[in-house]
Jmol script that loads the backbone (N, CA, C; Angstrom):
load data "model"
ATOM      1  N   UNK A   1     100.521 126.313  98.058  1.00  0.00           N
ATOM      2  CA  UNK A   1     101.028 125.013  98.424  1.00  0.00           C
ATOM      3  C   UNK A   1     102.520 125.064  98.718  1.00  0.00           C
ATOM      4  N   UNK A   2     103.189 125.981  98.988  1.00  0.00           N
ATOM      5  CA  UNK A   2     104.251 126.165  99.149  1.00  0.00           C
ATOM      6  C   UNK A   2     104.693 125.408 100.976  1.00  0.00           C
ATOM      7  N   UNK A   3     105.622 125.003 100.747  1.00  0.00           N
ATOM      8  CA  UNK A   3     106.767 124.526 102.188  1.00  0.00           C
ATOM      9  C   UNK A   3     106.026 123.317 102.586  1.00  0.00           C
ATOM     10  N   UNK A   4     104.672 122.691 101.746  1.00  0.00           N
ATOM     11  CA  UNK A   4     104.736 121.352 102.633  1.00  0.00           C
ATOM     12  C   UNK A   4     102.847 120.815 102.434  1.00  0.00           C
ATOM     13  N   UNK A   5     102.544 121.780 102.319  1.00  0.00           N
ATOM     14  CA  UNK A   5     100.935 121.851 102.319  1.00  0.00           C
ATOM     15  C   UNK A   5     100.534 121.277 101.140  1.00  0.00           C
ATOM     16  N   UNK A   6     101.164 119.793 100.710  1.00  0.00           N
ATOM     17  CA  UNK A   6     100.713 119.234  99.215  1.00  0.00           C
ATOM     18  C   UNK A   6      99.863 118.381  99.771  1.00  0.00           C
ATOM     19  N   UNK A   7      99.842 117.888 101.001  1.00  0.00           N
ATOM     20  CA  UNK A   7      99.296 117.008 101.772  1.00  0.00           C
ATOM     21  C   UNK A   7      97.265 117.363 101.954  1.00  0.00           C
ATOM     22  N   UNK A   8      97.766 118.788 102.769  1.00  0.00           N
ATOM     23  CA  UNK A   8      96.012 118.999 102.825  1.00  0.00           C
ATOM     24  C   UNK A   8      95.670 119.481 101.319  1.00  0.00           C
ATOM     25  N   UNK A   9      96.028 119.905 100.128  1.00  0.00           N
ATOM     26  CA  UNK A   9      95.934 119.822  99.167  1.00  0.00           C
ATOM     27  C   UNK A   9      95.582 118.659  98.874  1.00  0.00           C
ATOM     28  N   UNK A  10      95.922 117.632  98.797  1.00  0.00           N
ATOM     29  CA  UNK A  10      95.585 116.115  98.478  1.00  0.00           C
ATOM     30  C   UNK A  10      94.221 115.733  98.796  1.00  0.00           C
ATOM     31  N   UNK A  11      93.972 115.769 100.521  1.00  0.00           N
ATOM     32  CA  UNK A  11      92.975 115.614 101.632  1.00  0.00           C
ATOM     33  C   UNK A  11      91.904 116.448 100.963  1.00  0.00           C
ATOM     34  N   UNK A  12      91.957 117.718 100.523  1.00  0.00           N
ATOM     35  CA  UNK A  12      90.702 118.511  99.941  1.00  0.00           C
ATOM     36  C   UNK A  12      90.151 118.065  98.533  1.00  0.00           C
ATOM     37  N   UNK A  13      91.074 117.241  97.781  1.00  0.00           N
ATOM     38  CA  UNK A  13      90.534 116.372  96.730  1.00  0.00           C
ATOM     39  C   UNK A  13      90.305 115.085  96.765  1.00  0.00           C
ATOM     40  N   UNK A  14      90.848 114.647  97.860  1.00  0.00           N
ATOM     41  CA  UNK A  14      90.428 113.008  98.365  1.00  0.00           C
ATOM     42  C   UNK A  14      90.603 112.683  99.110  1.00  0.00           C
ATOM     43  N   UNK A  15      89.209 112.922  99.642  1.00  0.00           N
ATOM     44  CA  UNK A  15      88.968 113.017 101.119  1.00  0.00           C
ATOM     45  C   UNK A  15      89.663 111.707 101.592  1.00  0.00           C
ATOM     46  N   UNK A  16      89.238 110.580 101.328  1.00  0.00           N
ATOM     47  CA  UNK A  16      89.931 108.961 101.864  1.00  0.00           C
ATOM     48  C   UNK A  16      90.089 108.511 101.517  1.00  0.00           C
ATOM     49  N   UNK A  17      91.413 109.100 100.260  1.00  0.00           N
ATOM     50  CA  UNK A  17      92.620 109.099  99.547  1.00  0.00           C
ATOM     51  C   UNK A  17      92.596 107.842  99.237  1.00  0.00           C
ATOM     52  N   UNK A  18      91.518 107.588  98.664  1.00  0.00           N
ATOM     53  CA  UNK A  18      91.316 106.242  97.822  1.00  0.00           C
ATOM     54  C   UNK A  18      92.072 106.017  96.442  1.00  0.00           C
ATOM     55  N   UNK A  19      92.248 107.557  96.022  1.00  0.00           N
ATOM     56  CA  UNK A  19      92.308 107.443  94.094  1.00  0.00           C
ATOM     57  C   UNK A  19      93.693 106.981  94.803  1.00  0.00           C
ATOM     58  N   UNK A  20      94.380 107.759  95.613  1.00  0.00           N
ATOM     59  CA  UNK A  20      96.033 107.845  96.062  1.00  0.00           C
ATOM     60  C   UNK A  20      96.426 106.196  96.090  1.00  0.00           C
ATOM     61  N   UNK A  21      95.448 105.606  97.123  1.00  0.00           N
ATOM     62  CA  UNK A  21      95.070 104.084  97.231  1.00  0.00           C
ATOM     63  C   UNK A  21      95.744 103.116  96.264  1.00  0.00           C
ATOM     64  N   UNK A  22      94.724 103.825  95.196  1.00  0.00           N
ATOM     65  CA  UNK A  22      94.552 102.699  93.746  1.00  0.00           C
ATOM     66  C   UNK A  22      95.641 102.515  92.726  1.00  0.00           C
ATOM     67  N   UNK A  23      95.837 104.214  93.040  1.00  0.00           N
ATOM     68  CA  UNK A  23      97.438 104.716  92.125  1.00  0.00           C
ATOM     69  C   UNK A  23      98.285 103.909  92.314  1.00  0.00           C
ATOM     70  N   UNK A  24      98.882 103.840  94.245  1.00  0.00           N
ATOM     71  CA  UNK A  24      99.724 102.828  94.583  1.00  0.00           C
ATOM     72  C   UNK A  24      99.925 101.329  94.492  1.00  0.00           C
ATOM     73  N   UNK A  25      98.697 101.089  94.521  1.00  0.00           N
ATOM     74  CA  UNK A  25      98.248  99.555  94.027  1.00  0.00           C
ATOM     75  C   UNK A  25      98.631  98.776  93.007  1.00  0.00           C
ATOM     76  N   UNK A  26      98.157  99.802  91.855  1.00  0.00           N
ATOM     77  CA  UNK A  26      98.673  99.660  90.317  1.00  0.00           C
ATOM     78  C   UNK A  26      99.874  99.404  90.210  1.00  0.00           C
ATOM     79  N   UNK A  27     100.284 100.573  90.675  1.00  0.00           N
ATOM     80  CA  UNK A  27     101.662 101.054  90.297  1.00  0.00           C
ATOM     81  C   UNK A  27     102.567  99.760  90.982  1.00  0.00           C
ATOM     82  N   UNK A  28     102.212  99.520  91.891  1.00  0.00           N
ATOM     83  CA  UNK A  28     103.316  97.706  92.836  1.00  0.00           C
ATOM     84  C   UNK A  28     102.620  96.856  91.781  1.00  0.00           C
ATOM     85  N   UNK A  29     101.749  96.757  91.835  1.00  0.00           N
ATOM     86  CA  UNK A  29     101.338  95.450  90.823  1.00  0.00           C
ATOM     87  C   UNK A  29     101.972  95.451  89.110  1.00  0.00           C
ATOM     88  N   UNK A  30     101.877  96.764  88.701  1.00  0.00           N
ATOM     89  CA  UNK A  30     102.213  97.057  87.309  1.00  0.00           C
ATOM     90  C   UNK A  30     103.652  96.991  86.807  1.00  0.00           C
ATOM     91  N   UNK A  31     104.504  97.556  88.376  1.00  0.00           N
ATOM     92  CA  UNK A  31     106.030  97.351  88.280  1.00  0.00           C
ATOM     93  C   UNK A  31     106.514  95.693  88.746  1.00  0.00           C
ATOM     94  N   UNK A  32     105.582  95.333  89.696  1.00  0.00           N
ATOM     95  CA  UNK A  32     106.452  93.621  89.998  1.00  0.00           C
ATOM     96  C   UNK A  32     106.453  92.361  88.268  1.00  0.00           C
ATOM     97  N   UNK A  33     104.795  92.886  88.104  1.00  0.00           N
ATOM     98  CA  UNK A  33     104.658  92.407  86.648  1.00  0.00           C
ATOM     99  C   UNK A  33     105.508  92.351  85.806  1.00  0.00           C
ATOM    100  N   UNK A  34     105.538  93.850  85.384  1.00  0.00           N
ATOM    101  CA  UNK A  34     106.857  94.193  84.685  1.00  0.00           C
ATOM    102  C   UNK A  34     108.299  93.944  84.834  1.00  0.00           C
ATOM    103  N   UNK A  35     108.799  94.046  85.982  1.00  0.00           N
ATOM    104  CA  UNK A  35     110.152  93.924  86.181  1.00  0.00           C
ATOM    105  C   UNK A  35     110.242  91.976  86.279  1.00  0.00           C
ATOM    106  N   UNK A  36     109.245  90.961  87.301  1.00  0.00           N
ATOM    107  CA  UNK A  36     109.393  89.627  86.810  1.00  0.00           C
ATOM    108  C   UNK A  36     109.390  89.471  85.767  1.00  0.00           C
ATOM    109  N   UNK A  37     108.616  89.700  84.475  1.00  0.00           N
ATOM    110  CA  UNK A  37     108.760  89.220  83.827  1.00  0.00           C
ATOM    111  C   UNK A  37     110.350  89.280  82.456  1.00  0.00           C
ATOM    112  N   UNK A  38     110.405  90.611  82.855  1.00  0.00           N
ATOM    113  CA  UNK A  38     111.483  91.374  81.991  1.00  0.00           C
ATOM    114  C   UNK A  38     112.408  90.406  82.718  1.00  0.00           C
ATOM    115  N   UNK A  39     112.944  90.267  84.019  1.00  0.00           N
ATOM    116  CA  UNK A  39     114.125  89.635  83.648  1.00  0.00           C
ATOM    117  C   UNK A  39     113.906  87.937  84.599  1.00  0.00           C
ATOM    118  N   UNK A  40     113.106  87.801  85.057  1.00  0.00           N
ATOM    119  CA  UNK A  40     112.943  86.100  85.192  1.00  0.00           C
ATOM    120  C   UNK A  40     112.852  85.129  84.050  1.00  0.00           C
ATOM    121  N   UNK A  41     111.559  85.886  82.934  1.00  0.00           N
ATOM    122  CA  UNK A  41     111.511  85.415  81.791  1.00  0.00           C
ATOM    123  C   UNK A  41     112.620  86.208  80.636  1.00  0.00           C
ATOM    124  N   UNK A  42     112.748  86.771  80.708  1.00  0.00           N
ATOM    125  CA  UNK A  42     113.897  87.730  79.633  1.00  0.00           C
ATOM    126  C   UNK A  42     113.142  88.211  78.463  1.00  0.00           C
ATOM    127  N   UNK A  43     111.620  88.025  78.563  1.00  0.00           N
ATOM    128  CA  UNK A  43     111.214  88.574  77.373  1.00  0.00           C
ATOM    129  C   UNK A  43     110.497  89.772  77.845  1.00  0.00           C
ATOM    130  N   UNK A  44     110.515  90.733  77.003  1.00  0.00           N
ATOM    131  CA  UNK A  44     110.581  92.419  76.873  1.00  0.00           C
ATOM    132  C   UNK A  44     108.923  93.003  76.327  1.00  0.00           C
ATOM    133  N   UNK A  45     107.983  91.750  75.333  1.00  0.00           N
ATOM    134  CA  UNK A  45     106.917  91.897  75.219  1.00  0.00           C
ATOM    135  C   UNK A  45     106.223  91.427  76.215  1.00  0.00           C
ATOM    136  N   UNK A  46     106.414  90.026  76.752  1.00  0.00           N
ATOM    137  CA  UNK A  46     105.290  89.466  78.236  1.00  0.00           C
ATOM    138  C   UNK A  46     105.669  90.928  78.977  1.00  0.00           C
ATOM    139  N   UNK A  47     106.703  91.700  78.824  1.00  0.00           N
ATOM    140  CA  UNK A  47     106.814  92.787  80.422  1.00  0.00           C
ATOM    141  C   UNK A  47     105.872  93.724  79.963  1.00  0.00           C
ATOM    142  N   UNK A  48     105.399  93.997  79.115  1.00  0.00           N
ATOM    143  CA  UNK A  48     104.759  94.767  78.429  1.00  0.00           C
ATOM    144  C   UNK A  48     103.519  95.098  78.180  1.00  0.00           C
ATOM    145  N   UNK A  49     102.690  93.270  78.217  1.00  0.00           N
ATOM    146  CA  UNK A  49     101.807  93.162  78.360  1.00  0.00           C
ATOM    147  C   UNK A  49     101.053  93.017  79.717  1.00  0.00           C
ATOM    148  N   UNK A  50     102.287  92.545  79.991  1.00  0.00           N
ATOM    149  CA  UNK A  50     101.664  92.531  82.038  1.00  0.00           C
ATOM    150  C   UNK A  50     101.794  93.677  82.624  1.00  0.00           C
ATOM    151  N   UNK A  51     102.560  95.197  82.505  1.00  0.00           N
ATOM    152  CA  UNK A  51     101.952  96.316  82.823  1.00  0.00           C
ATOM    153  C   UNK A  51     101.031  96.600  81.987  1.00  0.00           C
ATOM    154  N   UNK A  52     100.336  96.796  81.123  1.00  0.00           N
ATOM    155  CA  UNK A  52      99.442  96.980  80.402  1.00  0.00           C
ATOM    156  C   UNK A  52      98.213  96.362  81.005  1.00  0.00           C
ATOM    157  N   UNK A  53      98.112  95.097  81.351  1.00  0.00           N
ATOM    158  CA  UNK A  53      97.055  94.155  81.560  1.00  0.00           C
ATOM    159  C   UNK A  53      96.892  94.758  82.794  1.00  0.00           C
ATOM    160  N   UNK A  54      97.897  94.845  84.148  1.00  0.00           N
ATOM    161  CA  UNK A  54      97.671  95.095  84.928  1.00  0.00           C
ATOM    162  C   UNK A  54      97.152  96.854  85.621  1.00  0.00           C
ATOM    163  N   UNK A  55      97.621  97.678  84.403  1.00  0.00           N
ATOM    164  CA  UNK A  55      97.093  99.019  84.350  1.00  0.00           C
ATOM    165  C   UNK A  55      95.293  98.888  84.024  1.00  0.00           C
ATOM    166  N   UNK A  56      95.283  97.667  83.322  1.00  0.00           N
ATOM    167  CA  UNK A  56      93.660  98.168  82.424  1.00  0.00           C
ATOM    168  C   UNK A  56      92.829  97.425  83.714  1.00  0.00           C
ATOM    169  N   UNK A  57      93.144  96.401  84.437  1.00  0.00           N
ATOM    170  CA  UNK A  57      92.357  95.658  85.815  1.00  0.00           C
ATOM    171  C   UNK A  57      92.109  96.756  86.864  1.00  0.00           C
ATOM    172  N   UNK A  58      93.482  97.283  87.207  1.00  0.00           N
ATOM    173  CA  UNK A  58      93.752  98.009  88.382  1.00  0.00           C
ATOM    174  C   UNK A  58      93.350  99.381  88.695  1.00  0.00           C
ATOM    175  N   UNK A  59      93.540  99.775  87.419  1.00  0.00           N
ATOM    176  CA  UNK A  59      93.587 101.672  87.128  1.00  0.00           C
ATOM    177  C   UNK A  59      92.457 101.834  86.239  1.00  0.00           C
ATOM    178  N   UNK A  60      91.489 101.022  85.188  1.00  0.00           N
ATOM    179  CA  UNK A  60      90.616 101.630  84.624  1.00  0.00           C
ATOM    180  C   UNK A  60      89.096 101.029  84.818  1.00  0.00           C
ATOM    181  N   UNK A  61      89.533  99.949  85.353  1.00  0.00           N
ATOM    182  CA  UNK A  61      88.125  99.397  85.957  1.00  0.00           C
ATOM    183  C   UNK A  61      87.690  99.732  86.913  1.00  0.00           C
ATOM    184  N   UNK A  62      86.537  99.859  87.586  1.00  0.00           N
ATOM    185  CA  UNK A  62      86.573  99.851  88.963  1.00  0.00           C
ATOM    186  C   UNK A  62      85.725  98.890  89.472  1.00  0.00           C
ATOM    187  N   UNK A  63      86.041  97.682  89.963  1.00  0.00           N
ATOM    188  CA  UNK A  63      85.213  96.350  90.487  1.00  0.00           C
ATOM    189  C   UNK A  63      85.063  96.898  92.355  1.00  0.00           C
ATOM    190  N   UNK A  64      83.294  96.899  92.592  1.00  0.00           N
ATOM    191  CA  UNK A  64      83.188  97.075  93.926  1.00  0.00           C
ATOM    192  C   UNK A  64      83.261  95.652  95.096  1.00  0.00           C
ATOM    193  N   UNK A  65      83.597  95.910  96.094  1.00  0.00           N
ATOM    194  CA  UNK A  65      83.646  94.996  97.191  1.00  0.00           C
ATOM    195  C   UNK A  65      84.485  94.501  98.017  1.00  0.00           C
ATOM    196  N   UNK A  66      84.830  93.708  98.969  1.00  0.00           N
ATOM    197  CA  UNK A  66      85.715  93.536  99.526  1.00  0.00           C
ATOM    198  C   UNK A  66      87.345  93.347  99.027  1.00  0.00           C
ATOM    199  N   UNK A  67      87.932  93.799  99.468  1.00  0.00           N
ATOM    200  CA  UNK A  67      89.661  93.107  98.532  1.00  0.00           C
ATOM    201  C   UNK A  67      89.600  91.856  98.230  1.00  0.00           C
ATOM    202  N   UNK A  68      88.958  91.053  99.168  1.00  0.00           N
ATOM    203  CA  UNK A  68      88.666  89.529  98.692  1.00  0.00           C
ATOM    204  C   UNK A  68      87.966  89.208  97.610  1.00  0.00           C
ATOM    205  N   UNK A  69      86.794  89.622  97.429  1.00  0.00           N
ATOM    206  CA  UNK A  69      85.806  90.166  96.065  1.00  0.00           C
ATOM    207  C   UNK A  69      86.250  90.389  95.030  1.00  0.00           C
ATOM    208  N   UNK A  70      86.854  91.411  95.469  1.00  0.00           N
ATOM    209  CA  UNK A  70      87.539  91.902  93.999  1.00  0.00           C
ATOM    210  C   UNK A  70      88.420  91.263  93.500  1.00  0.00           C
ATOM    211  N   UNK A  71      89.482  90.500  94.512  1.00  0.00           N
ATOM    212  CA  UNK A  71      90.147  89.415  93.828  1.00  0.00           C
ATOM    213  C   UNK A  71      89.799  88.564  93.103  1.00  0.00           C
ATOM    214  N   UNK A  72      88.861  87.648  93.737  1.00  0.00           N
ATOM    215  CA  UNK A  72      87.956  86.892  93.042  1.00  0.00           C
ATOM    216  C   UNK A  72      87.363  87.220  91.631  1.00  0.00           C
ATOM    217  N   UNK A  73      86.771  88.423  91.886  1.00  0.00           N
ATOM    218  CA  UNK A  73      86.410  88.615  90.251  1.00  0.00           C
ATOM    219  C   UNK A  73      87.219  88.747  89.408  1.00  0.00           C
ATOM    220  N   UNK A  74      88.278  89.561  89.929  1.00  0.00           N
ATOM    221  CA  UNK A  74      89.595  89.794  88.588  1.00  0.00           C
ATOM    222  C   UNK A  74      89.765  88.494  88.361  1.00  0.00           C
ATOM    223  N   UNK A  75      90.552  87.654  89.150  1.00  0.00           N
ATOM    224  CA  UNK A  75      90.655  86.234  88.957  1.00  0.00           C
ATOM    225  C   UNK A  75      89.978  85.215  88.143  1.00  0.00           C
ATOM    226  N   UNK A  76      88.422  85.468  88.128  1.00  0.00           N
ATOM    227  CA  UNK A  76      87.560  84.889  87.671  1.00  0.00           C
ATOM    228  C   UNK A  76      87.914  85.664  85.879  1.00  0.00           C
ATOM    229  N   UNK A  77      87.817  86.874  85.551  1.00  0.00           N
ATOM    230  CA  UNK A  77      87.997  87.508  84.595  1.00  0.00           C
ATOM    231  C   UNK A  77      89.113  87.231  83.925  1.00  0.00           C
ATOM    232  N   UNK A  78      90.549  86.789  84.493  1.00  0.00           N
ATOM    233  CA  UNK A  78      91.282  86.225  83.804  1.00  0.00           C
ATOM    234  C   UNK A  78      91.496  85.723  82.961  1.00  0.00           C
ATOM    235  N   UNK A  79      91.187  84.583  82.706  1.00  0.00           N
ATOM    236  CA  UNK A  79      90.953  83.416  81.855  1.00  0.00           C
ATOM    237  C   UNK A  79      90.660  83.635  80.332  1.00  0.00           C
ATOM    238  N   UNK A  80      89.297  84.694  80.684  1.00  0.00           N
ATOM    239  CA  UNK A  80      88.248  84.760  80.037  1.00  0.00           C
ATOM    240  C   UNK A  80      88.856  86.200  79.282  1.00  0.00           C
ATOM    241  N   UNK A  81      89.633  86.864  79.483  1.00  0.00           N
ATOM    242  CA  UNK A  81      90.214  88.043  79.175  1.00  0.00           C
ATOM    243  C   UNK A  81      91.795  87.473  78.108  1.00  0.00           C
ATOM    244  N   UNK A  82      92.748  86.908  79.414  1.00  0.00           N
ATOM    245  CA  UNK A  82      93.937  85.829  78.067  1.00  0.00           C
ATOM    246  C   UNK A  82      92.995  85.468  76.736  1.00  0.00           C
ATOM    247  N   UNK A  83      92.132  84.683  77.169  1.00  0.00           N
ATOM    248  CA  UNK A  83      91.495  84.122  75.297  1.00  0.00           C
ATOM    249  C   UNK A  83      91.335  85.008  74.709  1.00  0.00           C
ATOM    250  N   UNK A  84      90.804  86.306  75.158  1.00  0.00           N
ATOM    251  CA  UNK A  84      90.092  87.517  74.249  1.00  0.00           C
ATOM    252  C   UNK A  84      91.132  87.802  73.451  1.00  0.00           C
ATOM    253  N   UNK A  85      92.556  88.047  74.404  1.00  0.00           N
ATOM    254  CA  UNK A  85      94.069  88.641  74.052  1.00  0.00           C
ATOM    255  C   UNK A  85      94.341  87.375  72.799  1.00  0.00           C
ATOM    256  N   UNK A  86      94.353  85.851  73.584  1.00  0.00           N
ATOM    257  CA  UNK A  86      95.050  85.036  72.113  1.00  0.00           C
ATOM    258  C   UNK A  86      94.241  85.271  71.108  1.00  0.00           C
ATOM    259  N   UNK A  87      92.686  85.363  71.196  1.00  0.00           N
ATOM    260  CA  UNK A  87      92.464  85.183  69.829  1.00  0.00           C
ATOM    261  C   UNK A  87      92.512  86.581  69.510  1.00  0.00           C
ATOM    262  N   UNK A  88      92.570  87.941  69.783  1.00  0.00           N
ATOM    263  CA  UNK A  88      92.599  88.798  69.021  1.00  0.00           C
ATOM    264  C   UNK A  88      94.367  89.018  68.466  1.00  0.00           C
ATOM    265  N   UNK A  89      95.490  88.244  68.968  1.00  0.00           N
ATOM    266  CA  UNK A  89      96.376  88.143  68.901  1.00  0.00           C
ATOM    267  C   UNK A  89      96.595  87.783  67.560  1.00  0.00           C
ATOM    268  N   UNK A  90      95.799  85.978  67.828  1.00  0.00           N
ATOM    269  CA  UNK A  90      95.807  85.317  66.330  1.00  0.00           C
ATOM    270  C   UNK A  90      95.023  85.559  65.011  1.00  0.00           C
ATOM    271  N   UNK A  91      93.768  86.595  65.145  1.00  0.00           N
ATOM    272  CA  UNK A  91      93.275  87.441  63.879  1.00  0.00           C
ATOM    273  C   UNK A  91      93.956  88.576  63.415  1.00  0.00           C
ATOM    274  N   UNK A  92      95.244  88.915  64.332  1.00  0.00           N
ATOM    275  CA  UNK A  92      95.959  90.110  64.098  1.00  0.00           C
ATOM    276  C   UNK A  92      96.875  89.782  63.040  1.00  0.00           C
ATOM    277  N   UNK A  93      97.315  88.358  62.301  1.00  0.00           N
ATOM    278  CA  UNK A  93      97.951  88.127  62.053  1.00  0.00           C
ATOM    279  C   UNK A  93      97.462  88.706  60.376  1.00  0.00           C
ATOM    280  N   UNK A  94      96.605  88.550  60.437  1.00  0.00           N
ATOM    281  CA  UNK A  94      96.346  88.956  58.608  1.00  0.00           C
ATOM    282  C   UNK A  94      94.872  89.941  58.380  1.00  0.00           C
ATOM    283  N   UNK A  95      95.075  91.375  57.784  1.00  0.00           N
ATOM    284  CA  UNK A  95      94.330  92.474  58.063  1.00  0.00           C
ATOM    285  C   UNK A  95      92.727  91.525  57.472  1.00  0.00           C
ATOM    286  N   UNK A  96      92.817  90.492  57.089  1.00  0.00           N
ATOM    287  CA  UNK A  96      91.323  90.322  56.219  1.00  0.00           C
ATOM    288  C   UNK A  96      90.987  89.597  58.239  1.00  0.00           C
ATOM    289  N   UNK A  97      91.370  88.472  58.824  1.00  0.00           N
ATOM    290  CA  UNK A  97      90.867  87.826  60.188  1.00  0.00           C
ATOM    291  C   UNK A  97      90.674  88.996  60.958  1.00  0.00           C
ATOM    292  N   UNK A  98      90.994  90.040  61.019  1.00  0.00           N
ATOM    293  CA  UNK A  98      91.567  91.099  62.131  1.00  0.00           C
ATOM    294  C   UNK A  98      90.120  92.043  61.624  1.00  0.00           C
ATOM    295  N   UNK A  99      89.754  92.521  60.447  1.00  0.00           N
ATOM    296  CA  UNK A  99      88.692  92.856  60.001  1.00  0.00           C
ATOM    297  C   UNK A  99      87.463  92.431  60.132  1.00  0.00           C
ATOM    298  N   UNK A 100      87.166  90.696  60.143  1.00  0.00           N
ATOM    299  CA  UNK A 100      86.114  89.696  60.028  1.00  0.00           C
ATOM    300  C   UNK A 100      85.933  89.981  61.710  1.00  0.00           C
ATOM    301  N   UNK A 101      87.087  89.350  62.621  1.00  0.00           N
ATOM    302  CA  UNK A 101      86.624  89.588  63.937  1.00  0.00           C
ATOM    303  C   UNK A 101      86.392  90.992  64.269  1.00  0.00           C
ATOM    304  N   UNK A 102      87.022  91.962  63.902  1.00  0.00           N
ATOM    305  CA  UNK A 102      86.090  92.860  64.828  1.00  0.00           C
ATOM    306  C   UNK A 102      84.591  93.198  64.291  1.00  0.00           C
ATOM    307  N   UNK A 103      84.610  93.270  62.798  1.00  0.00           N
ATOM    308  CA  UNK A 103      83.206  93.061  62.179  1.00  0.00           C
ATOM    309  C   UNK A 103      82.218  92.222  62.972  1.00  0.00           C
ATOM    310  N   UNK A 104      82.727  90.802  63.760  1.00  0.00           N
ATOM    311  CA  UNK A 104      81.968  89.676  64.592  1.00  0.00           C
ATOM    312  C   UNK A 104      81.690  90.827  66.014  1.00  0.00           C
ATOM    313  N   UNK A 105      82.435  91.106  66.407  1.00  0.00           N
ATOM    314  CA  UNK A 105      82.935  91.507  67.184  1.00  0.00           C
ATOM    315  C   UNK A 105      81.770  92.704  67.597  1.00  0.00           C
ATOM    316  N   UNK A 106      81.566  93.573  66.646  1.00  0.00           N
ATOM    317  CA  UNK A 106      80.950  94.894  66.581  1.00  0.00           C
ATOM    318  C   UNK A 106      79.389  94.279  66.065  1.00  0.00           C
ATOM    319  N   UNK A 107      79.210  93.379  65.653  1.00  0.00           N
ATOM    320  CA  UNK A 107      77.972  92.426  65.620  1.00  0.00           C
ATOM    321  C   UNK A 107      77.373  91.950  67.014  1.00  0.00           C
ATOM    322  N   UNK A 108      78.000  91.427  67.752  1.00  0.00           N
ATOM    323  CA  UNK A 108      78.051  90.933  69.006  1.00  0.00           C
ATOM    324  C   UNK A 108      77.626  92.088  69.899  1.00  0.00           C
ATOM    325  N   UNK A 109      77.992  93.130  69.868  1.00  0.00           N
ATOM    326  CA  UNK A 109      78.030  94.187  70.701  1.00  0.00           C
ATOM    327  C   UNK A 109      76.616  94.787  70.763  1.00  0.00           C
ATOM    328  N   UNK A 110      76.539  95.032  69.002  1.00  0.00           N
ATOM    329  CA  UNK A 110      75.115  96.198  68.798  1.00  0.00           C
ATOM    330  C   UNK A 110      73.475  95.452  68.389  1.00  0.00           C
ATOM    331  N   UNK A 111      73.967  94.030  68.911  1.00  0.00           N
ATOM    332  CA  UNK A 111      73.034  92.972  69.221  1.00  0.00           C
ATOM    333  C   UNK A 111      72.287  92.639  67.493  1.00  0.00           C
ATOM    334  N   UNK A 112      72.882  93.026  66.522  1.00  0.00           N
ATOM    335  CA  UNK A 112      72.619  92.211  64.795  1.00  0.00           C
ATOM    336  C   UNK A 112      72.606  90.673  64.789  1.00  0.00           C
ATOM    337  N   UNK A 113      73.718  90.087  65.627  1.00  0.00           N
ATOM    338  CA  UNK A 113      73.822  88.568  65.174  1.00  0.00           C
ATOM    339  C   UNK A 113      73.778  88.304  66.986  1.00  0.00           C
ATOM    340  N   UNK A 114      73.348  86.983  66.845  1.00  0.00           N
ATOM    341  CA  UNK A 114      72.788  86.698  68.108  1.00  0.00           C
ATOM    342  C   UNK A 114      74.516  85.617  69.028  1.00  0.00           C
ATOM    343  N   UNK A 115      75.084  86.101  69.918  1.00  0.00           N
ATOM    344  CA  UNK A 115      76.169  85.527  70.007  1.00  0.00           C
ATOM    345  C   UNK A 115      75.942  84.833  71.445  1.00  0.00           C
TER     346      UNK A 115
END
end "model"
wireframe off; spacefill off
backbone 0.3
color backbone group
């Protein structure tokens, strides 16, 4: 790979340099997140959580369909994802709530209690 050839190197692992795509995607979405919030709002945890949030949508999911689609669903997932965050936020506050919910939590999942 020497003098330049990182390129067809790239091309022989992705072919239509989609992952390259997604990387870039993230990465604008994960830094505008981050940097608005850090200094429009001045707080240092919202910047924190919005690259984070926006790494786990962008970079570890993979939702199929149009860019429009996929908007839509993230969008739709929103909502419904913030509550997950407040309330696991607000059981975090004392190890016995933080225990009970994920206990609910891990109930819910392996289908014991009917949710």
């Amino acid at each position: 790979m020497p003098g330049g050839g990182w390129l067809e190197w790239l091309r022989a692992r992705d072919p239509g340099l989609g992952a390259v795509r997604r990387a870039v995607r993230v990465t604008l979405v994960a830094g505008a997140g981050f940097f608005s919030a850090l200094y429009s709002l001045g707080d240092h945890v919202v910047a924190i959580y919005a690259l984070f949030c926006a790494t786990a949508f962008g970079g570890l999911s993979y939702v199929p369909g149009t860019p429009r689609e996929r908007a839509r669903t993230l969008l739709a997932a929103l909502p419904v994802s913030a509550g997950l965050v407040t309330l696991g936020t607000t059981l975090a506050a004392s190890a016995w709530t933080a225990s009970l919910g994920m206990l609910g939590h891990g109930s819910c999942r392996c289908g014991c209690v009917a949710c």
